[in-house]
PDB file of N, CA, C and O in Angstrom:
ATOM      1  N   UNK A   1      -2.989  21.924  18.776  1.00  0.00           N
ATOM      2  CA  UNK A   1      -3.649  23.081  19.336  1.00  0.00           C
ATOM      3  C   UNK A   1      -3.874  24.159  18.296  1.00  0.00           C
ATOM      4  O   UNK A   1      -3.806  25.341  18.636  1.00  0.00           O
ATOM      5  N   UNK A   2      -4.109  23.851  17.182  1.00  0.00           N
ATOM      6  CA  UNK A   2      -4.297  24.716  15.909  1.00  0.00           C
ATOM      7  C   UNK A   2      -4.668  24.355  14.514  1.00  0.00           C
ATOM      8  O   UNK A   2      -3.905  23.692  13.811  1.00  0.00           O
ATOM      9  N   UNK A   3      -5.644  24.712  14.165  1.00  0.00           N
ATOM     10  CA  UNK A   3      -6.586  24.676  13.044  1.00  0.00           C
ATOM     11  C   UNK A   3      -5.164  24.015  11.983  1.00  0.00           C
ATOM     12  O   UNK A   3      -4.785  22.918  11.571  1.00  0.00           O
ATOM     13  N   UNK A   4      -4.661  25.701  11.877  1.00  0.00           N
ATOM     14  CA  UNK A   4      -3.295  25.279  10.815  1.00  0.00           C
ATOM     15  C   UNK A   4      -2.558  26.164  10.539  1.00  0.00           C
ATOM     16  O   UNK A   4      -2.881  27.347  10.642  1.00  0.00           O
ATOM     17  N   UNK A   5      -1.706  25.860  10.235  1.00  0.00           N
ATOM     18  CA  UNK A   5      -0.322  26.434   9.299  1.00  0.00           C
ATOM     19  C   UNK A   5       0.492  26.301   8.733  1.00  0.00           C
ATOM     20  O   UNK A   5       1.325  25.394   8.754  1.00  0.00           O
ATOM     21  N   UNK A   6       0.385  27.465   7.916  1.00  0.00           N
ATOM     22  CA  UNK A   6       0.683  27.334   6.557  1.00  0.00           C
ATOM     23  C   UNK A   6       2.467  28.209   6.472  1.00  0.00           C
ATOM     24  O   UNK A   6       2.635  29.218   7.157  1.00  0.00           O
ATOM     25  N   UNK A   7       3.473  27.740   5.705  1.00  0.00           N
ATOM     26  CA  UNK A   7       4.198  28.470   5.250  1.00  0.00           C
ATOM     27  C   UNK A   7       4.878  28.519   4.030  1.00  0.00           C
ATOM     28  O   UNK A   7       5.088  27.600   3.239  1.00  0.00           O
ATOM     29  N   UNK A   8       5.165  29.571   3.974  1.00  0.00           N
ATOM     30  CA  UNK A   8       5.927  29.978   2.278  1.00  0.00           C
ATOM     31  C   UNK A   8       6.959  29.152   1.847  1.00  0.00           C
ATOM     32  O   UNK A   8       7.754  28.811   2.723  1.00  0.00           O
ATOM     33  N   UNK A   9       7.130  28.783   0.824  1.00  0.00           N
ATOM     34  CA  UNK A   9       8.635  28.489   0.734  1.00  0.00           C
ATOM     35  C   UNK A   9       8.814  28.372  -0.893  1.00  0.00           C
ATOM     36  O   UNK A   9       7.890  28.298  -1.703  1.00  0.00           O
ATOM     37  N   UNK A  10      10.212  28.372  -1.181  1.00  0.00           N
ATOM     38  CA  UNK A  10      10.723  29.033  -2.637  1.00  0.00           C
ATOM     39  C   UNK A  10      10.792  28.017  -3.278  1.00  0.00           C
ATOM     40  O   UNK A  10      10.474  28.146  -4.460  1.00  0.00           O
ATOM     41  N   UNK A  11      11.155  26.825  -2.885  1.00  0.00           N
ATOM     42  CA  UNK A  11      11.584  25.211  -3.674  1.00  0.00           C
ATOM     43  C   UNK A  11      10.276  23.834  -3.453  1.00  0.00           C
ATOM     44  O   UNK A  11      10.448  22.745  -2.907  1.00  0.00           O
ATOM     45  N   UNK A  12       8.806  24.464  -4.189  1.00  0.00           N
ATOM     46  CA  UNK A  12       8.145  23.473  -3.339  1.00  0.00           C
ATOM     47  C   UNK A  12       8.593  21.872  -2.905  1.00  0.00           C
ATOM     48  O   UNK A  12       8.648  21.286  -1.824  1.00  0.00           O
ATOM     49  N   UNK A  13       8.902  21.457  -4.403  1.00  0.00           N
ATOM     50  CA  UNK A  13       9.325  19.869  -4.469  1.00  0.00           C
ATOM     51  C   UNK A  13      10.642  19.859  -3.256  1.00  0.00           C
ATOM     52  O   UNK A  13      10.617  18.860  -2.539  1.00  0.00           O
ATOM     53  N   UNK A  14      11.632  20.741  -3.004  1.00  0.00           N
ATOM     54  CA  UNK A  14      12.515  19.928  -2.202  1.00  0.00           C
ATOM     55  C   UNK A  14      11.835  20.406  -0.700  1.00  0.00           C
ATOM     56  O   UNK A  14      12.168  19.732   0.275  1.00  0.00           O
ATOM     57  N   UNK A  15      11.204  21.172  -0.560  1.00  0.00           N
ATOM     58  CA  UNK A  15      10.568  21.379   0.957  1.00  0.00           C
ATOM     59  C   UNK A  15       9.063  20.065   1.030  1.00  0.00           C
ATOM     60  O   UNK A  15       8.555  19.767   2.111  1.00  0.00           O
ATOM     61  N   UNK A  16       8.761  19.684   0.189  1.00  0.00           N
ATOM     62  CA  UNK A  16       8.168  18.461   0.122  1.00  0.00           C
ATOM     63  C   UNK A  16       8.808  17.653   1.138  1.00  0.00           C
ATOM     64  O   UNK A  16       8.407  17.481   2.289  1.00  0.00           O
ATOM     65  N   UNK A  17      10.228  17.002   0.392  1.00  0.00           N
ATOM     66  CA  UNK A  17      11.033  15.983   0.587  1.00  0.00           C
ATOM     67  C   UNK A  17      11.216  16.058   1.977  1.00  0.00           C
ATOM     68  O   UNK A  17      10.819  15.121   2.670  1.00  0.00           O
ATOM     69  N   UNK A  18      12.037  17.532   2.746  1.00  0.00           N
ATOM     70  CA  UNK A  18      11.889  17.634   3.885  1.00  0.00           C
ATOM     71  C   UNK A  18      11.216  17.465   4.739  1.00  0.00           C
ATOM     72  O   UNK A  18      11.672  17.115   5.828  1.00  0.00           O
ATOM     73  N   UNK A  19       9.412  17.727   4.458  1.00  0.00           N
ATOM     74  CA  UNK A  19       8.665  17.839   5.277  1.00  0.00           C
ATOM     75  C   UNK A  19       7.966  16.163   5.489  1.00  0.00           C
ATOM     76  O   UNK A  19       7.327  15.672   6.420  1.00  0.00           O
ATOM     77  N   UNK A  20       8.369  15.674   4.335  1.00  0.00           N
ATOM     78  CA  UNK A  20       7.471  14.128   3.892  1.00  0.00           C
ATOM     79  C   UNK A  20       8.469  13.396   5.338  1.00  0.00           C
ATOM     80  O   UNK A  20       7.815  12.902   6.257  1.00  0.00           O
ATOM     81  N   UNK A  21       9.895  13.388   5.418  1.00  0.00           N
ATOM     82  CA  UNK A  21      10.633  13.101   5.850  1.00  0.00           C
ATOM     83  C   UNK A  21      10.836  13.138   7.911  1.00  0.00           C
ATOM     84  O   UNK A  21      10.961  12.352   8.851  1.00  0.00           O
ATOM     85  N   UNK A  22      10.746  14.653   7.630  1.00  0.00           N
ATOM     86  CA  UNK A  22      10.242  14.928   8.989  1.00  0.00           C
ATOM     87  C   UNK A  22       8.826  14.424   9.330  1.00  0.00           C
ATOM     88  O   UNK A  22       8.919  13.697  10.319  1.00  0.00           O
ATOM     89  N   UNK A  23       7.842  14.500   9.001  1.00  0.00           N
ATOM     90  CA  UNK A  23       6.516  14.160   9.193  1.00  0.00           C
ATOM     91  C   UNK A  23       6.534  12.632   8.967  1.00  0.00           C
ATOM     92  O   UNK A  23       5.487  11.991   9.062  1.00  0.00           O
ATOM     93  N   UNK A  24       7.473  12.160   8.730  1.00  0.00           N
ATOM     94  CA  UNK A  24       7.353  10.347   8.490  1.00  0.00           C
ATOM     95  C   UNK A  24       7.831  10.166   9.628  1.00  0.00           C
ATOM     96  O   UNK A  24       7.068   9.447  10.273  1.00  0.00           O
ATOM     97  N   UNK A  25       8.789  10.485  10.246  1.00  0.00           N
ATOM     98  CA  UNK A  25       9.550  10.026  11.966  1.00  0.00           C
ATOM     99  C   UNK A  25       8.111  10.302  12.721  1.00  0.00           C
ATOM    100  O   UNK A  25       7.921   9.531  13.661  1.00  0.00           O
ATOM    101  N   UNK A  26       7.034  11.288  12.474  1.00  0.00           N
ATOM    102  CA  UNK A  26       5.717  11.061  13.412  1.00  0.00           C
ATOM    103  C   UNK A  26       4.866  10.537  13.168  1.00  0.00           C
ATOM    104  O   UNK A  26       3.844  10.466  13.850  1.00  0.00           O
ATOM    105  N   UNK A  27       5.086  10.003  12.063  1.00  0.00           N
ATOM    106  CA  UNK A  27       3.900   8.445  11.656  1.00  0.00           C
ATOM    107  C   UNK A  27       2.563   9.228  10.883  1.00  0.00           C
ATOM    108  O   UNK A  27       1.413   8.794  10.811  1.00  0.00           O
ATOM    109  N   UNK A  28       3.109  10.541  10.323  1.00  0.00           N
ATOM    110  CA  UNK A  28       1.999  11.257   9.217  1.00  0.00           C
ATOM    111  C   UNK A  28       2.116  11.011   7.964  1.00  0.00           C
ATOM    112  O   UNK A  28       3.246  10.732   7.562  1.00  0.00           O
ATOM    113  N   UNK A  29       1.232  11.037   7.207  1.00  0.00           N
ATOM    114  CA  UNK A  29       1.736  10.815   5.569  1.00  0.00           C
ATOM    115  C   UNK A  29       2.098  11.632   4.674  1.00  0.00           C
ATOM    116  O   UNK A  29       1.731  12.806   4.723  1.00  0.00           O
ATOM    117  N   UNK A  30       2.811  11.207   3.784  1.00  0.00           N
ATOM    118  CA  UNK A  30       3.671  12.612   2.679  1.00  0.00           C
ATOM    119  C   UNK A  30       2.112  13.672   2.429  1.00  0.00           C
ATOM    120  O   UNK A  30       0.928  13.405   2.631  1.00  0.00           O
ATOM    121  N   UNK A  31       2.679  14.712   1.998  1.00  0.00           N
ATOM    122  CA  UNK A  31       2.136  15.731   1.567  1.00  0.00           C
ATOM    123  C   UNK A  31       0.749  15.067   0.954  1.00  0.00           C
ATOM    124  O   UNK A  31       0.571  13.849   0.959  1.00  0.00           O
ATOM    125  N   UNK A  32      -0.087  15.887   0.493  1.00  0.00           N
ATOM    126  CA  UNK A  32      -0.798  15.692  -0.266  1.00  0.00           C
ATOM    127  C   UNK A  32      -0.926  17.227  -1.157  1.00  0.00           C
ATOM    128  O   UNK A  32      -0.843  18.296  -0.554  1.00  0.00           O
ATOM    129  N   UNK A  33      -1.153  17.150  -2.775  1.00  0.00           N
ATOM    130  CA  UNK A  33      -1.160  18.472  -3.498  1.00  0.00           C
ATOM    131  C   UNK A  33      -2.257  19.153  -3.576  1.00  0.00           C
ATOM    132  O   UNK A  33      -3.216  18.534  -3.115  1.00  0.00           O
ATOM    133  N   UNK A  34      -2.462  20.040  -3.921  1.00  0.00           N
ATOM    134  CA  UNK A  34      -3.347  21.508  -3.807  1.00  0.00           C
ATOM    135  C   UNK A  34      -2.787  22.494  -4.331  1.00  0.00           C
ATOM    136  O   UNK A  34      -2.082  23.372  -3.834  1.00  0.00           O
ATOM    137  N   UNK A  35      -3.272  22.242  -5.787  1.00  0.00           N
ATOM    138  CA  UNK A  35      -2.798  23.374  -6.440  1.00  0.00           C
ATOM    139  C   UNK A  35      -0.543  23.543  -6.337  1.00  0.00           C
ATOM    140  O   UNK A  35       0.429  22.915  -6.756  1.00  0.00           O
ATOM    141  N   UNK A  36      -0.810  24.731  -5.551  1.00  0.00           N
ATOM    142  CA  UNK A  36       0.534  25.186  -5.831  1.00  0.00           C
ATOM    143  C   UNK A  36       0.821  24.703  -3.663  1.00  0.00           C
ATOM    144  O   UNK A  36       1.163  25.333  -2.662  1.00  0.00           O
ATOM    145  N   UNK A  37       0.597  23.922  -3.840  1.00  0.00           N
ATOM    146  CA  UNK A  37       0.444  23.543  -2.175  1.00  0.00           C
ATOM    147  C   UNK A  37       0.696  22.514  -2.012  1.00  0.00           C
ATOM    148  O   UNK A  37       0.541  21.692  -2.916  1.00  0.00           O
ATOM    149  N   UNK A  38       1.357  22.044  -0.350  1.00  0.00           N
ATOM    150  CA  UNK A  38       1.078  20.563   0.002  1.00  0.00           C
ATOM    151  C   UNK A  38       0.517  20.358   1.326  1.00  0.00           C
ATOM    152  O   UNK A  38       0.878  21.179   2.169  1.00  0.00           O
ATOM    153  N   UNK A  39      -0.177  19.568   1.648  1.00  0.00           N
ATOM    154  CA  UNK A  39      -0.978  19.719   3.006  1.00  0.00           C
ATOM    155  C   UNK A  39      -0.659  18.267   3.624  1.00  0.00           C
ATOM    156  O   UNK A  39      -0.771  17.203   3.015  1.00  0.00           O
ATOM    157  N   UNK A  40      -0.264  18.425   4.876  1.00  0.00           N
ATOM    158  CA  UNK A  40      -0.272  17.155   5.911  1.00  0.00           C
ATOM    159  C   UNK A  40      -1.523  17.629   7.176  1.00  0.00           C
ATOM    160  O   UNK A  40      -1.916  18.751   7.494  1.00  0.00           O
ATOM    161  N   UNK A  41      -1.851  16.482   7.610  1.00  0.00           N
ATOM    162  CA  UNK A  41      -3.150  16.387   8.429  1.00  0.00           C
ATOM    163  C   UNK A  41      -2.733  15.672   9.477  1.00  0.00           C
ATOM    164  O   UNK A  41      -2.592  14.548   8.994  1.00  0.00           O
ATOM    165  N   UNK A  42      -2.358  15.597  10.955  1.00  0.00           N
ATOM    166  CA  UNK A  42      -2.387  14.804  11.761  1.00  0.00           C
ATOM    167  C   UNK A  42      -3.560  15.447  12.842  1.00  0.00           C
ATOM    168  O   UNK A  42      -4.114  16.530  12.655  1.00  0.00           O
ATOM    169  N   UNK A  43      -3.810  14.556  13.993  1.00  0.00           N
ATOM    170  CA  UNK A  43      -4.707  14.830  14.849  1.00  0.00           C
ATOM    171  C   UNK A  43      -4.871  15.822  15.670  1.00  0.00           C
ATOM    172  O   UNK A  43      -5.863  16.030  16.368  1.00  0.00           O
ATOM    173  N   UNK A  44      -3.690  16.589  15.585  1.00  0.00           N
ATOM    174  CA  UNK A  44      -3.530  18.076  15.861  1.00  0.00           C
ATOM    175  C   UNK A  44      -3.846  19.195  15.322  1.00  0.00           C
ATOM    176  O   UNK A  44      -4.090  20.266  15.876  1.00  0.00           O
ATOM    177  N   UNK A  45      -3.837  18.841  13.853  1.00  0.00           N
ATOM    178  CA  UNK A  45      -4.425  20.106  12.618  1.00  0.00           C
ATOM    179  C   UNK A  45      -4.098  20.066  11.751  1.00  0.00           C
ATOM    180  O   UNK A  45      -3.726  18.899  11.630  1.00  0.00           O
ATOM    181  N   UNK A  46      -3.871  20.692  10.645  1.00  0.00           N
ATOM    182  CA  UNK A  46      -3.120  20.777   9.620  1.00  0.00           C
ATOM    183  C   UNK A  46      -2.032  21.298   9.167  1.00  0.00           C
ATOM    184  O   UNK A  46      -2.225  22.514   9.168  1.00  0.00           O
ATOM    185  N   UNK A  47      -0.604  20.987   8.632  1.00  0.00           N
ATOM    186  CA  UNK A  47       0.407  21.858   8.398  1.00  0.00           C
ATOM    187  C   UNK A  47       0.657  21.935   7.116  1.00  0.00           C
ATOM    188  O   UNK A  47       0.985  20.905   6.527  1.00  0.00           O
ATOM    189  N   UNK A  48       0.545  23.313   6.335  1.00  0.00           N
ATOM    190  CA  UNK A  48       1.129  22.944   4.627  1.00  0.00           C
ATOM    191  C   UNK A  48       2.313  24.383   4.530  1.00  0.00           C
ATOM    192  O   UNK A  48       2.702  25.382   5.135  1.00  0.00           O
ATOM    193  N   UNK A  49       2.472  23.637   3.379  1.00  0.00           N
ATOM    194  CA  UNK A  49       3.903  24.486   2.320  1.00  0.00           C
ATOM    195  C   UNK A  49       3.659  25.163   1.258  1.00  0.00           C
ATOM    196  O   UNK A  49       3.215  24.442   0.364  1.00  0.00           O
ATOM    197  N   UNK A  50       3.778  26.430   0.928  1.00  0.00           N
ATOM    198  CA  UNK A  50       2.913  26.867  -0.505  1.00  0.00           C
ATOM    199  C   UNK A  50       3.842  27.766  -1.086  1.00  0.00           C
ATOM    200  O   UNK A  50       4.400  28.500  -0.270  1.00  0.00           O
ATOM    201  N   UNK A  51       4.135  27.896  -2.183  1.00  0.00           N
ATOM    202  CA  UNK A  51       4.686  29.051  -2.955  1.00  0.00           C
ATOM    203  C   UNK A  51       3.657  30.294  -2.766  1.00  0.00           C
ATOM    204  O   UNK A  51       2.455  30.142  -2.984  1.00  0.00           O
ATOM    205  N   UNK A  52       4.274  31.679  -2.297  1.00  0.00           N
ATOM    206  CA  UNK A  52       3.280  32.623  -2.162  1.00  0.00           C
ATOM    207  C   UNK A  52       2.428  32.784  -3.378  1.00  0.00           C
ATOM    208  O   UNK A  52       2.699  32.514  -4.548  1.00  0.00           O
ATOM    209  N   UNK A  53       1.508  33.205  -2.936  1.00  0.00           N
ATOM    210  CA  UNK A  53       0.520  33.720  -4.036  1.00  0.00           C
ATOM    211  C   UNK A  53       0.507  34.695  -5.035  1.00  0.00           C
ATOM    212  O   UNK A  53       0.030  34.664  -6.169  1.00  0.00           O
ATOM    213  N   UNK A  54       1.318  35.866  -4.218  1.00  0.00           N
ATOM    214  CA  UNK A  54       1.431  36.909  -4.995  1.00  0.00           C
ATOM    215  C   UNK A  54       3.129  36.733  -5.898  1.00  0.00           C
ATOM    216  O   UNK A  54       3.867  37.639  -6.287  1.00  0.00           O
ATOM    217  N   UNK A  55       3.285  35.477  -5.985  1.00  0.00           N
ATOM    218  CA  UNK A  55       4.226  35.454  -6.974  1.00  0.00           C
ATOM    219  C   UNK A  55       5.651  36.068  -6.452  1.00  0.00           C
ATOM    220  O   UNK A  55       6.562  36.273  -7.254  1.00  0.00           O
ATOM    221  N   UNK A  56       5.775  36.327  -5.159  1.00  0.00           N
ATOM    222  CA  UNK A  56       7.110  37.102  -4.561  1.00  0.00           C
ATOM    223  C   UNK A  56       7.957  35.824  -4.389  1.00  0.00           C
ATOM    224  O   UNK A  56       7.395  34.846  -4.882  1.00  0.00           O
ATOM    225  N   UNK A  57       9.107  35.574  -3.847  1.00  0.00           N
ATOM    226  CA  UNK A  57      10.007  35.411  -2.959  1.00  0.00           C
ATOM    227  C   UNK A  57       9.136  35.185  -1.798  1.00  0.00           C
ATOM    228  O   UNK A  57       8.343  36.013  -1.350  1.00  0.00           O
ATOM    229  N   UNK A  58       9.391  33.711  -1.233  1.00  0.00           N
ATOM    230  CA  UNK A  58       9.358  33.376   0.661  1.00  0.00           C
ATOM    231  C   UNK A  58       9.674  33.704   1.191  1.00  0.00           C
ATOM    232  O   UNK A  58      10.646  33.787   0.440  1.00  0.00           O
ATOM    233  N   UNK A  59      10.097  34.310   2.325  1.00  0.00           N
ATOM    234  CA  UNK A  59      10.572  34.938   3.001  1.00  0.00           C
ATOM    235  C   UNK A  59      10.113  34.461   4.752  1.00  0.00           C
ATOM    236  O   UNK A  59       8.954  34.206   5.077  1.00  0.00           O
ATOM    237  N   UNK A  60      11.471  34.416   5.845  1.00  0.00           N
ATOM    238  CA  UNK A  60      11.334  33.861   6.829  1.00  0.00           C
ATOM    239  C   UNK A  60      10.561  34.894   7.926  1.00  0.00           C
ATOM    240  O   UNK A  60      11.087  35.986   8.139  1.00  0.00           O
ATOM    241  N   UNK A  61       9.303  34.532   8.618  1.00  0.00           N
ATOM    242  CA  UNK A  61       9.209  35.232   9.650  1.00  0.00           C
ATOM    243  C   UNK A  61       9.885  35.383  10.901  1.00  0.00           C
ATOM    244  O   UNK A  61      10.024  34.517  11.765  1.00  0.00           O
ATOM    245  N   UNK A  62      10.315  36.628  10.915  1.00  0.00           N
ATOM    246  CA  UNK A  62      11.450  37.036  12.059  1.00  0.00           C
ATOM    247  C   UNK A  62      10.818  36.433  13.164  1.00  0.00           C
ATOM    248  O   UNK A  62       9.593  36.549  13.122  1.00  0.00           O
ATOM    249  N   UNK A  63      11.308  35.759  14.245  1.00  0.00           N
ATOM    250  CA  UNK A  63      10.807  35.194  15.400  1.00  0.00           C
ATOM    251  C   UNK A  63       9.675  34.311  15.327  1.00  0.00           C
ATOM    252  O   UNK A  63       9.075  33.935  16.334  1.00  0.00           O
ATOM    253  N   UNK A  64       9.406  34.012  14.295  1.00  0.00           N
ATOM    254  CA  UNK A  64       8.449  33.066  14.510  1.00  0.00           C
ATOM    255  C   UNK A  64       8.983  31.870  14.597  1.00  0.00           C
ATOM    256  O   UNK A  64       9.997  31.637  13.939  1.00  0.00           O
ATOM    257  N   UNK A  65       8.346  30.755  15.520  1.00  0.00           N
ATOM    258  CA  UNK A  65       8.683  29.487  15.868  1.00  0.00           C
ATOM    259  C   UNK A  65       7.137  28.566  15.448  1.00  0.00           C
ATOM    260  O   UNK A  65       5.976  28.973  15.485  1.00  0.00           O
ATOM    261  N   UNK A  66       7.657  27.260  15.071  1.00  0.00           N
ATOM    262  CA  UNK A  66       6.607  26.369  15.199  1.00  0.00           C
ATOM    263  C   UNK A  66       7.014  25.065  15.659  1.00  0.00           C
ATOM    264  O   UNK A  66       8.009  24.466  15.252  1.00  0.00           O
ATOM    265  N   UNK A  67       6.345  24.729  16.368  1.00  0.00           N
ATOM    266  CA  UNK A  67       6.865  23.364  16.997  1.00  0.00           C
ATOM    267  C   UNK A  67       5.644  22.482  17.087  1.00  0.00           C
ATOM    268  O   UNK A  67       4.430  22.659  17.191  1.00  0.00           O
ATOM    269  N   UNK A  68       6.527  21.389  16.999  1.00  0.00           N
ATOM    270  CA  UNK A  68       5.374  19.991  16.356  1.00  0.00           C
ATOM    271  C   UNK A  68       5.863  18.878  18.156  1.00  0.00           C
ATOM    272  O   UNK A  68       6.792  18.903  18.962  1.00  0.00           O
ATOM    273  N   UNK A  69       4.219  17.843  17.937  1.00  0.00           N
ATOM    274  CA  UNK A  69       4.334  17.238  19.220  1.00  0.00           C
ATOM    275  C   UNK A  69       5.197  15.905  18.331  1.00  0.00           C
ATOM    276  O   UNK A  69       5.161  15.477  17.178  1.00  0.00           O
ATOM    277  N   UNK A  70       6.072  15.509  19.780  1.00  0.00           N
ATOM    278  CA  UNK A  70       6.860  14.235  19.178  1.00  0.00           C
ATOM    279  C   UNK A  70       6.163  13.580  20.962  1.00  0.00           C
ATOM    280  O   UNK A  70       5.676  14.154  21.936  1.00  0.00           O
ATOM    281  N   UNK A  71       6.524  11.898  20.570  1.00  0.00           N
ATOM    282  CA  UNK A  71       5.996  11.214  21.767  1.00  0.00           C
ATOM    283  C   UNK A  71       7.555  11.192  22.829  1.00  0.00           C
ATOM    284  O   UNK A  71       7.675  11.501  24.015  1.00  0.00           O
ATOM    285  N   UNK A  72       8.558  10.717  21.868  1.00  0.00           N
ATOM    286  CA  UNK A  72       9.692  11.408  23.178  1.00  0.00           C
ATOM    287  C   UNK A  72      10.981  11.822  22.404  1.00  0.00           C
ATOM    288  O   UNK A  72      11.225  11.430  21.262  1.00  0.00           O
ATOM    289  N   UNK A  73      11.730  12.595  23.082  1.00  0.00           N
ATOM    290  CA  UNK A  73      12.950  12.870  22.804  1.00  0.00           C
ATOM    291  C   UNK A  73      13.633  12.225  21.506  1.00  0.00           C
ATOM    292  O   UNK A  73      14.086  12.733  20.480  1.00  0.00           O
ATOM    293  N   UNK A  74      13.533  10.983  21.930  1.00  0.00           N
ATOM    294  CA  UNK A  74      14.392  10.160  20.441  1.00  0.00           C
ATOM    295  C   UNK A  74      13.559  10.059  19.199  1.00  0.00           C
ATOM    296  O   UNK A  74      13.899   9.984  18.018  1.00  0.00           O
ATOM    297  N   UNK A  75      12.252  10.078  19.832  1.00  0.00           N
ATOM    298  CA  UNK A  75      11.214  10.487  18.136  1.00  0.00           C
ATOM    299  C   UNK A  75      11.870  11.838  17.831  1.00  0.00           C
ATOM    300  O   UNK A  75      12.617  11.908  16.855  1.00  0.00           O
ATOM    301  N   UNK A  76      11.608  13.098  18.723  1.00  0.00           N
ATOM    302  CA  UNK A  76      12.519  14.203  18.150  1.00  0.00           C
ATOM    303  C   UNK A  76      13.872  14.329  17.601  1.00  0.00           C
ATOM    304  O   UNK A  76      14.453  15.246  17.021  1.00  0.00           O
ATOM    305  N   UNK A  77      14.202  13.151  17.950  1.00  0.00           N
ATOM    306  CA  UNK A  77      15.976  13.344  17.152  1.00  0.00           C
ATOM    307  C   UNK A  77      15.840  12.607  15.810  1.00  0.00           C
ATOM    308  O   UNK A  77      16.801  12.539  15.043  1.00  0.00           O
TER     309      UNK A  77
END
């Protein structure tokens, strides 16, 4: 239900690993690179990981949630 999103993060290569990992239990493929970026594509939209731009520190958005579709429960675990 969304174009995409994108978030910050400080360690690209090990938030890779995480995300390749998580996104493999839903049958998506590892990252793909872009620059200082990694982008996954499933039939829902796009989700990537990027070191900020302006060269700061990542930093977590307070209350923000994102949640991904799984087909059941034990795909989510």
């Amino acid at each position: 239900m969304f174009s995409h999103v994108m978030l910050g993060v400080n360690d690209l290569e090990k938030s890779k690993a995480f995300y390749d990992a998580l996104f493999g239990t839903l049958g998506i493929a590892p990252g793909f690179a872009n620059k200082n970026r990694y982008f996954y594509r499933g039939a829902g939209g796009t989700f990537a990981i990027s070191t900020p731009i302006n060269g700061e520190p990542a930093c977590c958005g307070n209350g923000s949630t994102v949640g991904f579709t799984a087909q059941s429960p034990e795909q989510a675990d």
